[in-house]
C-alpha positions as CSV (number, residue, x, y, z in Angstrom):
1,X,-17.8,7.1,17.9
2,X,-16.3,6.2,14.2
3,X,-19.2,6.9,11.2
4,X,-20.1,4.2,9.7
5,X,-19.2,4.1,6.4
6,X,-20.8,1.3,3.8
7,X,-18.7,0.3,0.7
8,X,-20.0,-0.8,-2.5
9,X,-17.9,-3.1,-4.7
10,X,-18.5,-3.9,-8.4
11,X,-16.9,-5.5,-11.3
12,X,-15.6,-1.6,-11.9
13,X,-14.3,-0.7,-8.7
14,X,-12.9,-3.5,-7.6
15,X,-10.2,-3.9,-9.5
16,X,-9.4,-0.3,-8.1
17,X,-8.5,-1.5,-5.0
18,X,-5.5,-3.6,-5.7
19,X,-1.9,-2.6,-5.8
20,X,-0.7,-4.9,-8.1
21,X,2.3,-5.8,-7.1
22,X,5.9,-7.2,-8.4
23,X,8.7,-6.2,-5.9
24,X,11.3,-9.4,-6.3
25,X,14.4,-8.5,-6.9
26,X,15.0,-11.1,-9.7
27,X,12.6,-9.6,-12.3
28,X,13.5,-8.9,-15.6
29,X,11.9,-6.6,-18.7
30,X,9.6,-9.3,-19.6
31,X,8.0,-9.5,-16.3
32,X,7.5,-6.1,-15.7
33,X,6.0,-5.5,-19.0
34,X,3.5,-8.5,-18.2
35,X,3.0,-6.6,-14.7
36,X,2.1,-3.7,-16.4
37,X,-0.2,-5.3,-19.3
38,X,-2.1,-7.2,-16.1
39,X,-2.5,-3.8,-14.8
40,X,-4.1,-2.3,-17.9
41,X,-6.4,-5.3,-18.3
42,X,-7.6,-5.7,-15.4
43,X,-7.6,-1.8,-14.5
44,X,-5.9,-2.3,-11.4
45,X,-5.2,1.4,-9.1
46,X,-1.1,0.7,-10.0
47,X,1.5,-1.3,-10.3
48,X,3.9,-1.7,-6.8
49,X,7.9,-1.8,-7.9
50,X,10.9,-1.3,-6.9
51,X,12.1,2.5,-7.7
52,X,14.6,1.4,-9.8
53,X,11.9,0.5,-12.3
54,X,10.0,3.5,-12.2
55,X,11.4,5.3,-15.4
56,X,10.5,2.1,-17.4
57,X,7.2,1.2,-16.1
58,X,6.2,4.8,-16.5
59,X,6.8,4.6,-20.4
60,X,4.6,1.5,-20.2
61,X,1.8,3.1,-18.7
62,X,1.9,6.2,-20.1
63,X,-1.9,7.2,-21.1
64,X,-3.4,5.3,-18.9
65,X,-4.7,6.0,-15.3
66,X,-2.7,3.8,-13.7
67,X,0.3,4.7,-11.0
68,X,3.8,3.9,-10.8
69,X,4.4,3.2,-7.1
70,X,7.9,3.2,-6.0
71,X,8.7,1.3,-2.8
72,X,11.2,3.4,-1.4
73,X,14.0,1.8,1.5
74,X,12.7,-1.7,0.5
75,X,11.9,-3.7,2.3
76,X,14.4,-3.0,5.4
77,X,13.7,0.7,5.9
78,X,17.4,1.2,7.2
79,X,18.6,4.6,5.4
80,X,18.7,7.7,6.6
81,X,15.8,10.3,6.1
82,X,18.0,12.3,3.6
83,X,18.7,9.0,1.6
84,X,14.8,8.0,1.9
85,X,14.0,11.9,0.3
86,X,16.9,11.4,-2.3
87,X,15.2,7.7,-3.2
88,X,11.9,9.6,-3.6
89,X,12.7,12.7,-5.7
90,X,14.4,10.2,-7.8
91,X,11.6,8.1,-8.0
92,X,8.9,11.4,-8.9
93,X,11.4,12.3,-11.2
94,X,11.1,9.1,-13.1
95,X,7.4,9.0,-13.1
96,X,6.0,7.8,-9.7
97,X,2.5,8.8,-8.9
98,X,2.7,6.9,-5.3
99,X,5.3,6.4,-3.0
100,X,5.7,3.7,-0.1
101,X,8.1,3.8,1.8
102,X,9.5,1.8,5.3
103,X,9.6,3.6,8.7
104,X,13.3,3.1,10.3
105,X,12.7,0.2,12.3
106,X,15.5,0.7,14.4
107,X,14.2,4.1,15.5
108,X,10.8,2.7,16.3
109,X,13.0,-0.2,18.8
110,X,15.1,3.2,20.4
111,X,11.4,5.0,21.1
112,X,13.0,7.3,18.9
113,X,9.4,9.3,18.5
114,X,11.0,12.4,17.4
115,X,13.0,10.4,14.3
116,X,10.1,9.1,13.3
117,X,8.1,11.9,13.1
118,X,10.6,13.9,11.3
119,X,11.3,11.4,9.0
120,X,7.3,11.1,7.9
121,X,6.9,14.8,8.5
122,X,9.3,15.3,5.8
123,X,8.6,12.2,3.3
124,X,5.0,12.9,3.6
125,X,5.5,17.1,2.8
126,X,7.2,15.8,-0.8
127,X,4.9,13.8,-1.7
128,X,2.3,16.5,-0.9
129,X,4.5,19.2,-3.1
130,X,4.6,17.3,-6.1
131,X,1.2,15.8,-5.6
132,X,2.3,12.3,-4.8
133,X,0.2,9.7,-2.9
134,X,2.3,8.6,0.4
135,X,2.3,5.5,1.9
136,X,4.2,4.5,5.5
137,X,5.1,0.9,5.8
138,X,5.1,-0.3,9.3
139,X,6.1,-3.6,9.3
140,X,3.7,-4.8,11.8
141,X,5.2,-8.4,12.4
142,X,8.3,-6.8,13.7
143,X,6.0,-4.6,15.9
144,X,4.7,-4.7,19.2
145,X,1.1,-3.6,19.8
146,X,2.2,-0.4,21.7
147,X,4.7,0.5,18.5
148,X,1.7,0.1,16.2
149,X,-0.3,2.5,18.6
150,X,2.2,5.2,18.7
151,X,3.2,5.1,15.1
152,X,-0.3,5.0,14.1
153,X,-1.2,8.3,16.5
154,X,1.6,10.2,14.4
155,X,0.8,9.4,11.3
156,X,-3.0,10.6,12.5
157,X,-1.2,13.9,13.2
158,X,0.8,14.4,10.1
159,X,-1.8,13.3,7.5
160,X,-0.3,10.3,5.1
161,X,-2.4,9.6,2.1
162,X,-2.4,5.7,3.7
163,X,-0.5,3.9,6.7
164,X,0.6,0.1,5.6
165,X,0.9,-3.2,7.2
166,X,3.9,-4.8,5.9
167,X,6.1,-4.9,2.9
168,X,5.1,-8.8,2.4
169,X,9.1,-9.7,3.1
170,X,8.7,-10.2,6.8
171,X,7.8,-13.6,8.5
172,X,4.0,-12.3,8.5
173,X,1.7,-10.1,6.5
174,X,-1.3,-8.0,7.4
175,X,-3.2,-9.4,10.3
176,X,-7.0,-8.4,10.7
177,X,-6.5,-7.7,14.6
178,X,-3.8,-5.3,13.4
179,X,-5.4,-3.6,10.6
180,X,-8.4,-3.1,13.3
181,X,-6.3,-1.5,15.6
182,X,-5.0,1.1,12.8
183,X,-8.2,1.7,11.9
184,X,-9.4,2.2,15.5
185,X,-7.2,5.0,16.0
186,X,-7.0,7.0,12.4
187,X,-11.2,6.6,11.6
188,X,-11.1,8.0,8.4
189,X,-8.8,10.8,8.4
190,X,-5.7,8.4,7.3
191,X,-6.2,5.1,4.9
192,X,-4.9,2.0,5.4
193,X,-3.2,-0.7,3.0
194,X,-3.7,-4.2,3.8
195,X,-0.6,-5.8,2.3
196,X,1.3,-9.5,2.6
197,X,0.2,-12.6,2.3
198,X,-3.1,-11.6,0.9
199,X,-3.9,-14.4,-1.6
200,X,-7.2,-15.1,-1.7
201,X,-10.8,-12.9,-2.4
202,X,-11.7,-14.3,1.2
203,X,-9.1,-12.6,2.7
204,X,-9.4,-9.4,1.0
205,X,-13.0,-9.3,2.0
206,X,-11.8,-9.2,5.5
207,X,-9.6,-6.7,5.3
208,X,-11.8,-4.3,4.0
209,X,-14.1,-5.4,6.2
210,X,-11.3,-4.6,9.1
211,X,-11.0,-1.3,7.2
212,X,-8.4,-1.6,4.6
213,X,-9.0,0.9,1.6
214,X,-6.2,-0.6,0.1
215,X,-5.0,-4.0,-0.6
216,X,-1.3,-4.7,-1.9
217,X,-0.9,-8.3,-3.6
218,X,0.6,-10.1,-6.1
219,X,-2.6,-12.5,-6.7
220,X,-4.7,-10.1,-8.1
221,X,-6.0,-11.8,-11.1
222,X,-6.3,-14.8,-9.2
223,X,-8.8,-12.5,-6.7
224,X,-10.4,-10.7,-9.5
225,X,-11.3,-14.6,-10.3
226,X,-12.6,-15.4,-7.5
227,X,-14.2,-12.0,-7.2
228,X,-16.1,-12.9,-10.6
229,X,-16.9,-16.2,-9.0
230,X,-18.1,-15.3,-6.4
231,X,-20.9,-13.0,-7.9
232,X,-22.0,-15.3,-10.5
233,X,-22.5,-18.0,-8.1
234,X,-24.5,-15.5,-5.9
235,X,-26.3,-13.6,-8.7
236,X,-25.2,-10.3,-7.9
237,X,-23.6,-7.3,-9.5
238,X,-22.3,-6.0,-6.5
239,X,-21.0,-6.6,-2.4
240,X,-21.3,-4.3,0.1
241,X,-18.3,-4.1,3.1
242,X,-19.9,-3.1,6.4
């Protein structure tokens, strides 16, 4: 039987939660800087990009405790693992403290179990090497239930910093029932990222509630307002996730 384990949220580590997150491709300097001065303000975990951006939202985070996550073979996963590890070194070179990247799809559709696990195997050893958080990208809405199972049961085997709901580009987001399941089979020896289509401080309180650790959004200082909202209205300093 899983441990329970009771989380206590406050205006300090709330905001510690959220990937906050900019991964259109349309988005010029100006954005990104504002995406990184939101970050600082708010002292969100890190700022979600696309790699190419790494190198210059790591100069505008420097000296701060905030990460550069590079999303790596966004948002179709359809490269080949050497590409993926090419995208990544890149990436760390440039100044990524996290990585997420997307499974190969296709594999996962060929029961290609033996791809996949060579292609985490190896992402996931990198990241570990240069002291990188991983993060594997599912794509759950593209997913049947048993694919979520399997994928989930290897990444309990090789040891991900986090396994990840969606990349937020597919025709769904996280679902609770699916970040339930992932949690079902991992406990806590893996951590999970709730992420797409995650707008409102409601729905992040269910996630977490489902299990998420992690919550990947681009409304995060419309949650964090809600967040305030919401214990202000209540008189409290504090929630606790069950």
């Amino acid at each position: 039987m899983r441990r329970l384990i009771l989380r206590v949220y406050n205006r300090h580590n709330f905001p510690k939660i959220f990937d906050h997150t900019g991964l259109d491709n349309d988005k010029n300097q100006d954005y990104l800087k504002r995406l990184c001065s939101e970050a600082k303000e708010y002292k969100f975990k890190m700022v979600a990009i696309n790699s190419v951006h790494t190198a210059y939202c790591d100069i505008l985070l420097k000296n701060t405790e905030i990460g550069v996550g590079a999303a790596v073979s966004f948002p179709l996963g359809q490269t080949t693992i050497k590409t993926k590890l090419f995208e990544i070194m890149d990436a760390i070179n440039n100044g990524a403290t996290e990585i997420d990247y997307v499974i190969n799809i296709s594999e996962v559709k060929n029961e290609n179990w033996e791809y996949i696990t060579e292609e985490m195997e190896k992402i996931v050893s990198v990241c570990k090497k240069r002291k990188v958080i991983s993060k594997v990208i599912f794509e759950n809405a593209l997913l049947e239930n048993e694919e979520i199972i399997q994928l989930t049961k290897i990444a309990k085997e090789i040891q991900p910093d986090f396994i990840k709901t969606s990349t937020g580009k597919a025709f769904s987001g996280a679902k609770i029932e699916d970040v339930k399941l992932m949690k079902e089979i991992v406990g806590n020896e893996v951590k999970i990222k709730a992420a797409g289509g995650i707008r409102s401080f409601r729905s992040v309180i269910k996630m977490l509630e489902a299990g998420a650790e992690r919550i990947g959004t681009s409304q995060s200082i419309k949650i964090m307002n809600e967040f305030e909202e919401y214990l202000t209205k209540h008189n409290m300093d504090e929630i606790i996730i069950h």
